[in-house]
N, C-alpha and C positions, 0 to 999 in steps of 0.2 A: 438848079434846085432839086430836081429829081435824083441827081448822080449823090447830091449830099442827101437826102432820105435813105440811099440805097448804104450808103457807107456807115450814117448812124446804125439803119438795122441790122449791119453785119459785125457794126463791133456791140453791139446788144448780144448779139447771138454770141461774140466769143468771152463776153462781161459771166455771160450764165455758164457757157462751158467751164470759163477759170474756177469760178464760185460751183461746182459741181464737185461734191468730194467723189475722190475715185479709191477704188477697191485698191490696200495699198497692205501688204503683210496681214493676209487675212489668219483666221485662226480656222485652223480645218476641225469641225465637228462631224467625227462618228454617226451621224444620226438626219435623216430626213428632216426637209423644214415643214413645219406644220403652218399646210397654205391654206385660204378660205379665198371663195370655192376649193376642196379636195378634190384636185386634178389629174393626181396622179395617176399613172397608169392607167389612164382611160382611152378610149376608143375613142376617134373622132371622124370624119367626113372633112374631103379637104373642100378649100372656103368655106367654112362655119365663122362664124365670129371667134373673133380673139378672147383666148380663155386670160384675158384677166386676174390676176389674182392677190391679197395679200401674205406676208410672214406676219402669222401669228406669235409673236415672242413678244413680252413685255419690254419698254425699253425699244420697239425697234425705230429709227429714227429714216432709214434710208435702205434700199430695197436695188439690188443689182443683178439682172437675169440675162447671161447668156443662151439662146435657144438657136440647138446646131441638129441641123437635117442629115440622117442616116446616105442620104444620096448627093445631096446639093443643098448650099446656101445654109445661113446665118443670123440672126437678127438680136439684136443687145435692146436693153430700156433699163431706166433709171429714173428714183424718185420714191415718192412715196409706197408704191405698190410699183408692180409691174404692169404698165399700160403699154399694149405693141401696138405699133401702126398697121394701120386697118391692110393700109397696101401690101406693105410689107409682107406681113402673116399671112394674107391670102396665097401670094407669091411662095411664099415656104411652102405653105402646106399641100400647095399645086405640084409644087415639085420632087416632095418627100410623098405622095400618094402610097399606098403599101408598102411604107418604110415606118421611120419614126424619128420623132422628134428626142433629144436630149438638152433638158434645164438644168444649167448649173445655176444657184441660186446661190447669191452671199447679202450679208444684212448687217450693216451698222447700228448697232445694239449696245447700247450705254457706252457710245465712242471707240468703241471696237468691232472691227470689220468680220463677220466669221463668215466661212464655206461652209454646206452645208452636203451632202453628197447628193449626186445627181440624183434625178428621176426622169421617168419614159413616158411621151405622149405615143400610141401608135395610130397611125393616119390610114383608114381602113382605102382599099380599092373601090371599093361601093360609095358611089356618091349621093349626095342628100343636095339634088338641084332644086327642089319645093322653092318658093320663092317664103315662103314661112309658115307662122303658127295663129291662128284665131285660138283666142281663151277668154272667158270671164273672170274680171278681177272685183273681187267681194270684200266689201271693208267689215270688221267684227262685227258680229250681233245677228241676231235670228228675224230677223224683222223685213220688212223693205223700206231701206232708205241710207242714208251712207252711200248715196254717189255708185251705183254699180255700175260695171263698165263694161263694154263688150271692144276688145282691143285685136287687131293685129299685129305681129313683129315682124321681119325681116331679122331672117336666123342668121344671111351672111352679114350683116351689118348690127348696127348696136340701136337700129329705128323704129321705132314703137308709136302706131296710129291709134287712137280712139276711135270708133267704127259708129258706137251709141253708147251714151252716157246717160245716166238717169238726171244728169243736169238739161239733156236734151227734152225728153219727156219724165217729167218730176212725177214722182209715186207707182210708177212703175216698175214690176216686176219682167226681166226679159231672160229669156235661158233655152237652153236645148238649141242652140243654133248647129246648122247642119248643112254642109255640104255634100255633095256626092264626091266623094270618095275624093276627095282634095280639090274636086274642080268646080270653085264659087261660082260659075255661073248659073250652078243647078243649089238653088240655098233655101232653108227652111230656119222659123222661131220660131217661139210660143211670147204673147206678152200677158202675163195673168195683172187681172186685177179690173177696174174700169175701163171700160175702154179698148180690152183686150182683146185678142184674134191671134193668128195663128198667118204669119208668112211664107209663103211660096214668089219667091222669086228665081224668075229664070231669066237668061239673058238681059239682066239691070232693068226688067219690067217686076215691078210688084203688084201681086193679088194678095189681096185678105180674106180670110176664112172664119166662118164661126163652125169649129170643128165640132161644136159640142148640140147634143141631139137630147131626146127624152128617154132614146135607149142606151147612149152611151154616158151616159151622165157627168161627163168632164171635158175639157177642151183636148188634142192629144198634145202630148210631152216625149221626150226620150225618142225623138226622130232617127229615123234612117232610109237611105234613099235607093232602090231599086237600080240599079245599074245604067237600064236605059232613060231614067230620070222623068218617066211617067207616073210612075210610085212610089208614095212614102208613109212608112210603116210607122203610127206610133203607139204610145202606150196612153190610153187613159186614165188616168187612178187622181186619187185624192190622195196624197203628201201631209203628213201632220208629223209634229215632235211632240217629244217628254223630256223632261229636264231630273235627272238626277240630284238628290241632296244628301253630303257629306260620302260621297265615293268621285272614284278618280275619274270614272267616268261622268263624262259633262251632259250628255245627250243620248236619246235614241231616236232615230228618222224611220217612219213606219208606213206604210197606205192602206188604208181603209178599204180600196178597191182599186184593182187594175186589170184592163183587159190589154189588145190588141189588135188592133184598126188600123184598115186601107187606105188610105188616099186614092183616088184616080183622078190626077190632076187635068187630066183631060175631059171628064165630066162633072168633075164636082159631084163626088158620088164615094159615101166610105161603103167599104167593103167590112163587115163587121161578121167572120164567121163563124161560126158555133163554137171550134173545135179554140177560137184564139177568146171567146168572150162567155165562158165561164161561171157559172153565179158562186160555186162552192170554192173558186181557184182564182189565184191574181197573177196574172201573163204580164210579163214587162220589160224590157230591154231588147227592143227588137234588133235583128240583123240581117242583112242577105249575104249570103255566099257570094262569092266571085263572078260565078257567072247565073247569078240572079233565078237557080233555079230551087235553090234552099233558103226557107225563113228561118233564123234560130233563134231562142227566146227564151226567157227565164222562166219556171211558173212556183208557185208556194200557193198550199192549202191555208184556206180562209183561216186566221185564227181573232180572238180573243185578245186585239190588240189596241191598247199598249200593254195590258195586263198579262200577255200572253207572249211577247215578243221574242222572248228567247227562244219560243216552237217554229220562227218561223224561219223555212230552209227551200232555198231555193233548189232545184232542178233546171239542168241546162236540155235543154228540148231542140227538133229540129221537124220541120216538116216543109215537104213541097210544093212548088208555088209554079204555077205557068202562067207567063207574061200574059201571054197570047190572048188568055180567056180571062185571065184576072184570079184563076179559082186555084184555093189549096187543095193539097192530095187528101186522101183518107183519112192516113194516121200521121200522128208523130209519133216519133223515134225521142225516148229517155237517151241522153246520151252520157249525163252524169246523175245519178239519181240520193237530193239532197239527203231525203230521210233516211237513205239506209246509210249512208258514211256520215251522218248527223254533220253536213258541212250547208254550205249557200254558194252559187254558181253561179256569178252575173254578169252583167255588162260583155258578152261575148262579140269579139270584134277578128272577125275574120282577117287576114289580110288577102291583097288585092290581088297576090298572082297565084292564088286560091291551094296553098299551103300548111298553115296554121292557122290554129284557133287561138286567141287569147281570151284571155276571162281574167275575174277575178276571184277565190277564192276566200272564203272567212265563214267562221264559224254561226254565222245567222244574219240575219237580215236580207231584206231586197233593196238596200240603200249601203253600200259599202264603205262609201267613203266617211262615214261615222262608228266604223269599225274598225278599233288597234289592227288586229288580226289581219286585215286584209290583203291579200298577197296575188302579185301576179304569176298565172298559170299559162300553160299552152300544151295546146292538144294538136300533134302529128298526123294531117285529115287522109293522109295514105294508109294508115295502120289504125288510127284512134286511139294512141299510147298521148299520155300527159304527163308532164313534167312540171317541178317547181320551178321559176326563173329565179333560181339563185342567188347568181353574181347579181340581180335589180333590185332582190325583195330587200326590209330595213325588218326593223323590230318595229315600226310603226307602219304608219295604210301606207299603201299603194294602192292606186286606181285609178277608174277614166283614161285607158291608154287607145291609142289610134295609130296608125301606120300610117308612115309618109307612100306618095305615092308609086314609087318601085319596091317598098315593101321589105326593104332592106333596113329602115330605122323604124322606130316607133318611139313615142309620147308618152309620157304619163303624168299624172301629178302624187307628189309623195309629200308625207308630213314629217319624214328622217331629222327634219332639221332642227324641229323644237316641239313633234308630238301633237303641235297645235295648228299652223300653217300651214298649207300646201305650198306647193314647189313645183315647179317644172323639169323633168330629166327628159333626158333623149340617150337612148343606145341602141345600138344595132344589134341586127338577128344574122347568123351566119346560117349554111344551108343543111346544118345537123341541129337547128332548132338551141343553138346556145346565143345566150344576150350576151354582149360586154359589159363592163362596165358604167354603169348611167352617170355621164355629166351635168350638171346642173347648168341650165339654160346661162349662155355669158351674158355677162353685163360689162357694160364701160368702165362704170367703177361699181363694184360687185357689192363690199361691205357696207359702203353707204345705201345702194340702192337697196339691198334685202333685209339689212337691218333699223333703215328706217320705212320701209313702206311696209304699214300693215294688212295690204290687202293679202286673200287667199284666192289662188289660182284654181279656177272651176273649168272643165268640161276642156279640155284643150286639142286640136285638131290641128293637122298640116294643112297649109291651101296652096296648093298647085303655082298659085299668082297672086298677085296683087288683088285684092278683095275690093268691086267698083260698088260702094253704098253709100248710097243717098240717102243722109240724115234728113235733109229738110222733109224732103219725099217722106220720111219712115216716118216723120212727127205730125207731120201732118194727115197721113193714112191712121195713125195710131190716133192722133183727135177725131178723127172721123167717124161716124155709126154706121160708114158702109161695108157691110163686110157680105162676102157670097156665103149663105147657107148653104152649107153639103146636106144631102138626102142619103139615105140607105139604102142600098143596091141589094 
């Protein structure tokens, strides 16, 4: 019985082979095939997930891609799109490591087979071993509700976990999740709304917080985590919109008020001092430097807002900070200074092996990712020379970028693809401070899954590992009214 099961499935398998049209007098076209995701000549990390892809060409019926390794080895697919084996492609891309990959691609196209000319994957030396990405996935609309989602992926595979879903805890707002520097066992949230608190977990033990005081007058948001993983620096402010009528622009994202506050998760005690909490000035997007002895931070003069929105320009700031005693230095140091190049300097995100600055760039606001304009920058922390990242930036935002943990890829989320949606890229920085090419995060099957899911990708981060969260544990701390009140130090 068993030998006849084995024999039916072997002539199944050779039923599908016969019935598989094969590339037979193709027609050689002059011209690149125009694939979605646009992969071409992109940079990539060997094991990343398989770049997937369709031929966009009207009529196309059937889809044939040879992918041949500069050093070693080969891998064919066939079908609708190009789907490679997960093994496989691993296998290549192991082997062609700072080499490159070549696709020849042909496509049966109103029953005609045509070639297309090649194009080049290049497989960088630098590896991307993160085990993946935490982001928040936001369905349309300004509001809370629409199922948000707090997910992790596995970047060498095609695996995608829910971590907290607002089906978990319904009416809840959750955001700002934060690791130290890829390593989730050192992790922070914010959950606004009822019920809400402010998470500290370390080593898969959870504390809640009620970050918010009579002096600081908000919970904190916009987290970032101190090296040694005793300190977490956030922003306090009040977040409000405005909605534009009959222009192209949809929205403007403003705050009312923002300082910048300590944690000392070791005594439950914010550090709130002068120079970060401001009455005339809103401080926000905290960072620390590499080796945890610089905070840098955004700041913009109070204005007259929403009525005033277009004045307001941020300044990239930096001043020092010692573990030891908990206390910042004197002064900060202007390191970009908004008002006089009439620009905004935000979200500055150091990388780890203490190199570059990244930021983001755009002509106003302390909320970027609501701004066309937005472009990612980076500053050389040996000289203090800045540069545009070029080959990354689109004609729409770019924002929210983070560095995997050797500091050799970086994240971002971008709106390139409809103006309206965020996106996930990933490219690498080489050691004169230039990016590659940004790929768009793979998928299994790419056009179905991007073009039917309308969520927008928020706040996106590499994590070291596999991310250990207890939903039951979160929903049930999150129903609870016990949360530790921090005091002012």
């Amino acid at each position: 019985m068993k030998m006849k099961i084995e024999w039916l499935g072997w002539l199944w398998m050779l039923f599908l082979v016969a019935c598989t049209p094969r590339v037979t007098n193709p027609e050689k076209v002059d011209a690149f095939p125009v694939i979605y995701p646009d992969y071409m000549d992109v940079t990539i990390p060997p094991g990343i997930a398989p770049l997937n892809f369709y031929v966009m060409e009207d009529k196309t019926e059937r889809v044939d891609v040879v992918v041949k390794g500069s050093r070693n080895g080969s891998l064919q697919t066939s079908g609708e799109y190009a789907a490679f084996d997960l093994k496989d492609w691993r296998e290549l891309t192991e082997q062609n490591a700072g080499g490159t990959l070549t696709f020849t691609v042909c496509a049966l196209v109103d029953g005609q087979w045509k070639q297309y000319r090649d194009f080049s994957v290049s497989i960088s030396k630098n590896r991307l071993d993160d085990y993946g990405l935490i982001y928040r996935r936001i369905p349309p609309g300004y509001e809370v509700g629409g199922n948000i989602g707090l997910y992790q992926r596995n970047i060498h595979t095609f695996e995608e976990k829910p971590m907290l879903t607002e089906m978990a805890v319904p009416g809840r707002c959750f955001n700002c999740h934060t690791s130290n520097r890829t390593h989730p066992r050192h992790i922070t949230m914010q959950v606004r709304g009822e019920g809400g608190g402010t998470l500290i977990q370390k080593e898969g033990v959870q504390q809640w917080y009620n970050t918010k005081t009579d002096s600081t007058r908000a919970a904190g948001s916009y987290a970032y985590w101190h090296p040694d993983g005793n300190y977490v620096a956030y922003a306090a402010n009040s977040v409000h919109q405005s909605f534009f009528v009959g222009r192209q622009k949809p929205i403007e994202v403003y705050h009312l008020y923002s300082n910048v506050v300590l944690l000392d998760t070791r005594t439950q005690e914010l550090i709130a001092d002068k120079r970060l909490t401001t009455p005339d000035w809103l401080e926000i997007f905290p960072a620390f430097s590499a080796d945890g002895k610089t905070l840098y931070y955004s700041t913009s003069q109070a204005c007259n807002v929403p009525a005033e929105y277009e004045k307001v320009k941020c300044s990239l700031v930096s001043i020092p900070f010692d573990a030891a005693s908990g206390r910042f230095g004197e002064k900060a140091d202007t390191l970009l200074n908004g008002e006089k190049t009439d620009k905004s300097y935000v979200l500055a995100r150091p990388s780890y092996d203490g190199k570059w600055l990244m930021y983001v760039q755009c002509s106003r606001s302390n909320f970027p990712i609501a701004q066309p304009d937005a472009d990612l920058w980076v500053m050389n922390l040996a000289n203090w020379e800045t540069k545009p990242l070029d080959t990354v930036n689109s004609e729409h935002t770019e924002s929210y970028p983070n560095w995997s943990s050797n500091s050799k890829w970086f994240v971002f989320s971008s709106k390139r693809q409809d103006g309206m949606y965020t996106r996930l890229y990933i490219a690498g920085m080489d050691e004169n401070g230039n990016a590659t090419k940004p790929f768009l995060l793979p998928q299994e099957n790419p056009k179905k899954y991007y073009h039917e899911l309308f969520d927008a990708y928020n706040v996106p981060d590499f994590t070291s590992e596999e991310v250990e969260f207890d939903v039951r544990t979160t929903r049930k701390n999150i129903e609870s009214d016990k949360r530790i009140q921090v005091t002012i130090r």
